[in-house]
NULO-956974 format. One record per residue: residue number from 1; x, y, z of N, C-alpha, C in turn. Coordinates in Angstrom, 3 decimals, m for minus. Each point is the difference from the previous one (the first is absolute). Example, Ala and Ser with C-alpha at 12.3 -4.5 7.8 and 13.67 -1.06 7.14 Angstrom:
<sites>
> 1	13.190	m5.690	7.800	m0.890	1.190	0.000	0.900	1.200	0.000
> 2	m0.350	1.050	m0.720	0.820	1.190	0.060	m0.770	1.090	0.730
</sites>
This chain:
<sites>
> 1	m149.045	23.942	84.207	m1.229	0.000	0.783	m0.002	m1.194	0.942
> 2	m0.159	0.341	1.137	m0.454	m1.198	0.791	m1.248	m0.150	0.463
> 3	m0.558	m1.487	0.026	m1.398	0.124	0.343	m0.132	m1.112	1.852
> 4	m0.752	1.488	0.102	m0.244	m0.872	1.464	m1.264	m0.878	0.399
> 5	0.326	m0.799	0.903	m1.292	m1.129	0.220	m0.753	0.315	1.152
> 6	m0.764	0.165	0.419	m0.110	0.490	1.690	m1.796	0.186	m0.248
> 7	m0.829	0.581	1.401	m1.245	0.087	m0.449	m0.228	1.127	0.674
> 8	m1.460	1.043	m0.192	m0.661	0.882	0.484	0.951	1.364	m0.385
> 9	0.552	m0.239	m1.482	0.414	1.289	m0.623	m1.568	0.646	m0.617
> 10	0.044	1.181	0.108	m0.936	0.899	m0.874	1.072	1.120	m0.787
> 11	m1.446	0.394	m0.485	0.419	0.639	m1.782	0.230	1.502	0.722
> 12	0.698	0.544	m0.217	0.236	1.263	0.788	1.529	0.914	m0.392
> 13	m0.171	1.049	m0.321	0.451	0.791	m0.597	1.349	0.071	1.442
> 14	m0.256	m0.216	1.104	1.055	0.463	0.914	0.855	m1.526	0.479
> 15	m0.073	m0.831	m1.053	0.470	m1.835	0.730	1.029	0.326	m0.890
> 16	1.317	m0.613	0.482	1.719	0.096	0.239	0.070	m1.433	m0.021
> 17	1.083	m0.212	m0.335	1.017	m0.905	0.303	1.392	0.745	0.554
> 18	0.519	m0.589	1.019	1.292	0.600	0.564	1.241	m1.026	0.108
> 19	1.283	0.409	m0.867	1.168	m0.800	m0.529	0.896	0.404	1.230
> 20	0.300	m0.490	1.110	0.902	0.003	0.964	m0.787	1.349	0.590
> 21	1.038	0.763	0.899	m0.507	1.270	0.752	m0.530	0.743	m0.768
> 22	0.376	0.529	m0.973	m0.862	1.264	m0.627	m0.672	m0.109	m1.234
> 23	0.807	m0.717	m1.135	m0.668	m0.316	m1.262	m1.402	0.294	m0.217
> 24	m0.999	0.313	0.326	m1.074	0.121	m0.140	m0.368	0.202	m1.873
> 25	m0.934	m0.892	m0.393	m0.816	m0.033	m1.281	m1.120	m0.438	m0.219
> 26	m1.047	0.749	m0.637	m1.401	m0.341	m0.132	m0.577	m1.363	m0.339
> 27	m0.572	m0.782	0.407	m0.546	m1.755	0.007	m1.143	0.742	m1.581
> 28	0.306	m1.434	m0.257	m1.138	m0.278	m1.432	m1.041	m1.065	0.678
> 29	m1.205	0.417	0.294	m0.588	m1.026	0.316	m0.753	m0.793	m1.493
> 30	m0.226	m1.256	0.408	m0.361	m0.982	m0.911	m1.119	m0.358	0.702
> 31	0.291	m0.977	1.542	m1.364	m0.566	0.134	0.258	0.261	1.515
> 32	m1.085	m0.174	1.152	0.045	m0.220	1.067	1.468	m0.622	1.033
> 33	0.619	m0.805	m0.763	1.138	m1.137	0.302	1.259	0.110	m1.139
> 34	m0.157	0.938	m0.638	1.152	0.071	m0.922	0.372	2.090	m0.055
> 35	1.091	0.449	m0.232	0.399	0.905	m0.054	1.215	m0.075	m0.592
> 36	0.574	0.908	m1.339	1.167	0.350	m0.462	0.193	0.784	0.184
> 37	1.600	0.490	0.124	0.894	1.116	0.199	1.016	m0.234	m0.845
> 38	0.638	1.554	m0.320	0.847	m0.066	m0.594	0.955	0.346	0.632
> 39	0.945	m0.914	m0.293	1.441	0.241	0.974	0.747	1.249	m0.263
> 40	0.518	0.823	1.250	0.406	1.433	0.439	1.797	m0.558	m1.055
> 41	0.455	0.918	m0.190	1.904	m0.049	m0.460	0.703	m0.394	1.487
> 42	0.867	m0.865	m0.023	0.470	m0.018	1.076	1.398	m0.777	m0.362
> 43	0.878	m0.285	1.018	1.430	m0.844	m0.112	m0.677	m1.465	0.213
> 44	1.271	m0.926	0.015	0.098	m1.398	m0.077	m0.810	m0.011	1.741
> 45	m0.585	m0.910	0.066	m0.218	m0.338	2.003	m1.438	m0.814	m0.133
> 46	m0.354	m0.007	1.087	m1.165	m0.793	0.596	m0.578	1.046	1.211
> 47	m1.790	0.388	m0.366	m0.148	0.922	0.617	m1.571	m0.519	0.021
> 48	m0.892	0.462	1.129	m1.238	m0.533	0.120	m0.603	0.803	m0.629
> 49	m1.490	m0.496	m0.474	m1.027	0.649	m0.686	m1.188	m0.146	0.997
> 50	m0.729	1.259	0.062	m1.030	0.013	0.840	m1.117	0.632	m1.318
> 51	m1.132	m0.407	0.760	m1.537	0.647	m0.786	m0.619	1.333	0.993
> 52	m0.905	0.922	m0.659	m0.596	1.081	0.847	m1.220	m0.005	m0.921
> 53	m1.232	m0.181	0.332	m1.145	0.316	m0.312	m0.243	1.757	0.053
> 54	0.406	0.221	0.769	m0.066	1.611	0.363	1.379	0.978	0.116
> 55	1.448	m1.039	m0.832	0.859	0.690	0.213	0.441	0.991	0.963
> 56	m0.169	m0.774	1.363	0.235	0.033	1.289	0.308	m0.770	0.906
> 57	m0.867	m0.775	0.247	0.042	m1.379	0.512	0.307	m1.067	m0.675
> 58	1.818	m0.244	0.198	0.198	m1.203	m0.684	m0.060	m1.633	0.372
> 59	m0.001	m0.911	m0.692	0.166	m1.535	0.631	1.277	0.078	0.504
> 60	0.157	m1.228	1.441	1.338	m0.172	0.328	m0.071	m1.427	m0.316
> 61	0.256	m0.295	m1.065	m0.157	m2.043	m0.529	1.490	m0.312	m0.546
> 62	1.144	1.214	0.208	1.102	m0.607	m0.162	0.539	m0.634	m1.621
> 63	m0.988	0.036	m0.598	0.368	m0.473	m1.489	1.075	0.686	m0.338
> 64	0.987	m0.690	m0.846	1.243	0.340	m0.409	m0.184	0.269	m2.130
> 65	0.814	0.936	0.213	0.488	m0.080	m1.674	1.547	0.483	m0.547
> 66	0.261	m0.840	m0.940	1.465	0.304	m0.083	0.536	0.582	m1.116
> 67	0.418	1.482	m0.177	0.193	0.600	m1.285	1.577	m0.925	0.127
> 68	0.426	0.542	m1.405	1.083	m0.556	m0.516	0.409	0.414	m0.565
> 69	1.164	0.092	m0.381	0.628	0.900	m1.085	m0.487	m0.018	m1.198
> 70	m0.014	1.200	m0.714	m1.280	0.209	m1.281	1.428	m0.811	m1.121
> 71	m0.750	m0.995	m0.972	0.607	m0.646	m1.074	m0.235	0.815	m1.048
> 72	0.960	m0.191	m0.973	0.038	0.529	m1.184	0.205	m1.009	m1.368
> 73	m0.967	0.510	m0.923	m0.902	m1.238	m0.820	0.232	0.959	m1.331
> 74	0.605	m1.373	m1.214	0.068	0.215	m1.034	m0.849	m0.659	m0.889
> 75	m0.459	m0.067	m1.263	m0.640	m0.838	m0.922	0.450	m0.165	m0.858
> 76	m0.077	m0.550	m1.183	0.102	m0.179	m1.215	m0.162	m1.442	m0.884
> 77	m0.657	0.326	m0.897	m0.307	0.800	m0.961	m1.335	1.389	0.792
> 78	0.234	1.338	m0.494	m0.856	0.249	0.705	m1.887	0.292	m0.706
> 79	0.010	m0.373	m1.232	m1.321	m0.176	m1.078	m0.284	m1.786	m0.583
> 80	m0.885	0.093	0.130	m0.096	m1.442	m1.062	m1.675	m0.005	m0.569
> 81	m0.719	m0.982	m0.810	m0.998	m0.365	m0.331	m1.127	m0.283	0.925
> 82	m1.380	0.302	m0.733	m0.819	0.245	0.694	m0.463	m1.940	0.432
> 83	0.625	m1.029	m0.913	m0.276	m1.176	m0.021	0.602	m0.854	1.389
> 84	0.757	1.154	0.157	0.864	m0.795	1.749	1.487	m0.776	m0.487
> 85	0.339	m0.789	1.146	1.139	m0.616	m0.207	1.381	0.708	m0.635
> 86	m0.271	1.049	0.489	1.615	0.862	m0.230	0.770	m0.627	1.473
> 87	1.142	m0.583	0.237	1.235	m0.186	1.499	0.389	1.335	0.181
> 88	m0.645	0.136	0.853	0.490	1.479	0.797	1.056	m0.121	1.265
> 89	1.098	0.148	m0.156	0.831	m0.353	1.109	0.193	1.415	1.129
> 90	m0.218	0.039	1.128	0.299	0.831	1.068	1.406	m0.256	0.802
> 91	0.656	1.276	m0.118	1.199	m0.109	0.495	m0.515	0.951	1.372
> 92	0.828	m0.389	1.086	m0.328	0.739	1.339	0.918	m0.187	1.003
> 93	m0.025	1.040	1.182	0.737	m0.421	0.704	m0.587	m1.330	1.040
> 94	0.046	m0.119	0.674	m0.422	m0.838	1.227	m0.720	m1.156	m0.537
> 95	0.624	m0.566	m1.498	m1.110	m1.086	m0.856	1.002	m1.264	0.650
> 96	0.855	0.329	0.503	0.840	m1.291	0.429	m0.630	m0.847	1.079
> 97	m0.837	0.828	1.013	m0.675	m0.523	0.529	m1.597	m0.481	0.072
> 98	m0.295	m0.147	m0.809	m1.055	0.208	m0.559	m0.806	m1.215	m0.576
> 99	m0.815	m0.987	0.936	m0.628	m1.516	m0.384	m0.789	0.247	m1.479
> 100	m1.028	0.528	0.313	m0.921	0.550	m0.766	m0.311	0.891	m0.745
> 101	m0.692	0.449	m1.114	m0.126	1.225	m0.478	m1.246	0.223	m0.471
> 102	m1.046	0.991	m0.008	m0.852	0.339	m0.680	m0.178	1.013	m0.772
> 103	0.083	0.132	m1.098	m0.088	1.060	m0.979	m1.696	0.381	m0.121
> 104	m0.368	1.295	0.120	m1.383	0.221	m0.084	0.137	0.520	m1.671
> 105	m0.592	0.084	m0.959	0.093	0.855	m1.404	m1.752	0.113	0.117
> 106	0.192	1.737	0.512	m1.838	0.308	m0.253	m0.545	m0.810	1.493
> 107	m0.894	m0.644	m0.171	m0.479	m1.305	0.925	m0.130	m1.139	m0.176
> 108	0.727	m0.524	m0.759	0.523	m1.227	m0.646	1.304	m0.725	1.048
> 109	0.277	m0.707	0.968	0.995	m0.354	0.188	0.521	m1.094	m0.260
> 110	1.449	m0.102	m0.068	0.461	m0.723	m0.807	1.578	m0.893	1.261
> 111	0.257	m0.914	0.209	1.176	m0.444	0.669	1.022	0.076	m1.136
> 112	1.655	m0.114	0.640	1.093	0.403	m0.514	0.201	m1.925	m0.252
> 113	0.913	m0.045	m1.300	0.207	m0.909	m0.452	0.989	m0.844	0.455
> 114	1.133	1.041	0.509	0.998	0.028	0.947	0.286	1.188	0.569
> 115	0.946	m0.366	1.248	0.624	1.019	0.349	1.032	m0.955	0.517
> 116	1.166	0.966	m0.457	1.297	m0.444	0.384	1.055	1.236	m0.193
> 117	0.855	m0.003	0.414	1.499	1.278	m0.204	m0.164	1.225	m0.131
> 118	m1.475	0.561	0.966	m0.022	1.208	m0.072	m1.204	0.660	m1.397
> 119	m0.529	m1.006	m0.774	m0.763	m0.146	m0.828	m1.438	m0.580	0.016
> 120	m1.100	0.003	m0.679	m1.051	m0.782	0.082	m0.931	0.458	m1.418
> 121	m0.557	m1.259	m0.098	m0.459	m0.147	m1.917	m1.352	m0.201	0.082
> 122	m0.824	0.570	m0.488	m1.782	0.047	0.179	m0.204	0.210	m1.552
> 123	m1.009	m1.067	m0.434	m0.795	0.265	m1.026	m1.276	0.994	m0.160
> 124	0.224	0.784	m0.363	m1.086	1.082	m0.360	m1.445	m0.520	m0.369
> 125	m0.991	0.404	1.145	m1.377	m0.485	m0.671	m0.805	0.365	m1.304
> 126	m0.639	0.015	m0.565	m0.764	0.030	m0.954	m1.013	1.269	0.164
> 127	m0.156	0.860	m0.345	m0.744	0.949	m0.058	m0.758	0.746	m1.339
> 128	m1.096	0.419	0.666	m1.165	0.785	m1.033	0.566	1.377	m0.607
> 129	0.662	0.706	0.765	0.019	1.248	m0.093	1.688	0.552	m0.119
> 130	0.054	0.631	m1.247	1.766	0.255	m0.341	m0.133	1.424	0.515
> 131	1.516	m0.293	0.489	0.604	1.460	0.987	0.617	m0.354	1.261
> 132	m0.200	0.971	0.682	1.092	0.287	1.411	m0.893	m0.977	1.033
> 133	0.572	m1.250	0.431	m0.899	0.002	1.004	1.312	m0.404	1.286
> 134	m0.702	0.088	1.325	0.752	0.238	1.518	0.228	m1.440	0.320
> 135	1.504	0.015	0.388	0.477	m1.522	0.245	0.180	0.359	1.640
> 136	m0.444	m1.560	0.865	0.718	0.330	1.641	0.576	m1.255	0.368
> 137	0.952	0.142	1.091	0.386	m1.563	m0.362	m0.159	0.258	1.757
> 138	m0.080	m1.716	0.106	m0.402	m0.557	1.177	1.214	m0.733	0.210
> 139	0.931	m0.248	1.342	0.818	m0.856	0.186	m0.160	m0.687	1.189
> 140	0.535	m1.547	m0.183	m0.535	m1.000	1.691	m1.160	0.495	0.187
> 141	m1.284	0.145	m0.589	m1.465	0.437	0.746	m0.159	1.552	0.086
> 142	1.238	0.366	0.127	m0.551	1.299	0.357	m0.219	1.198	m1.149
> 143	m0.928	1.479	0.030	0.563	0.722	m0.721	0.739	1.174	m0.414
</sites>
């Protein structure tokens, strides 16, 4: 998801976001000055994003976004205790480059302990509720 910053979005069933020439996908509005989209499938590149209130008339503001080649992400251990502190290490591709890390578990986020050799180690937060819950990871800022 990307969220955009800008002002005089409205709530409207026909407002777009547009990923280079054609991409076209429906805007989530939030507030007046904020709008998410969810990013279209696409290859590695750098391609502008425009807004449409009326999915017609788009912005020409030139904003850039840069897909990238999609990484591929391992875990393990992949269960632990509801008390937290299980080392969950993520194996991935593109972790070589990679300053930062944010592990989301649920809405809990959590930074990587390290990352180094293609690897990265996050302590598992503490949670109320045992079962399946949705991990996302954030890298250099982004997600």
């Amino acid at each position: 998801t990307v969220t955009l910053i800008g002002e005089n979005f409205v709530q409207s069933g026909n407002a777009m976001c547009r990923f280079g020439l054609g991409h076209m996908v429906h805007s989530y509005f939030v507030t007046a000055s904020v709008l998410n989209c969810v990013t279209p499938p696409s290859g590695a590149g750098n391609v502008s994003v425009e807004v449409s209130n009326n999915g017609l008339d788009f912005t020409r503001s030139g904003v850039r976004f840069a897909f990238t080649d999609r990484a591929v992400w391992f875990l393990s251990p992949s269960r632990g205790p509801v008390t937290g502190g299980t080392l969950v290490t993520f194996t991935g591709s593109h972790l070589d480059r990679v300053e930062t890390l944010v592990a989301v578990f649920g809405s809990r986020e959590v930074f990587a302990h390290s990352v180094a050799s293609g690897e990265a180690v996050v302590a598992v937060p503490k949670t109320r509720l045992d079962g399946i819950v949705n991990i996302q990871l954030g890298v250099n800022g982004e997600d």
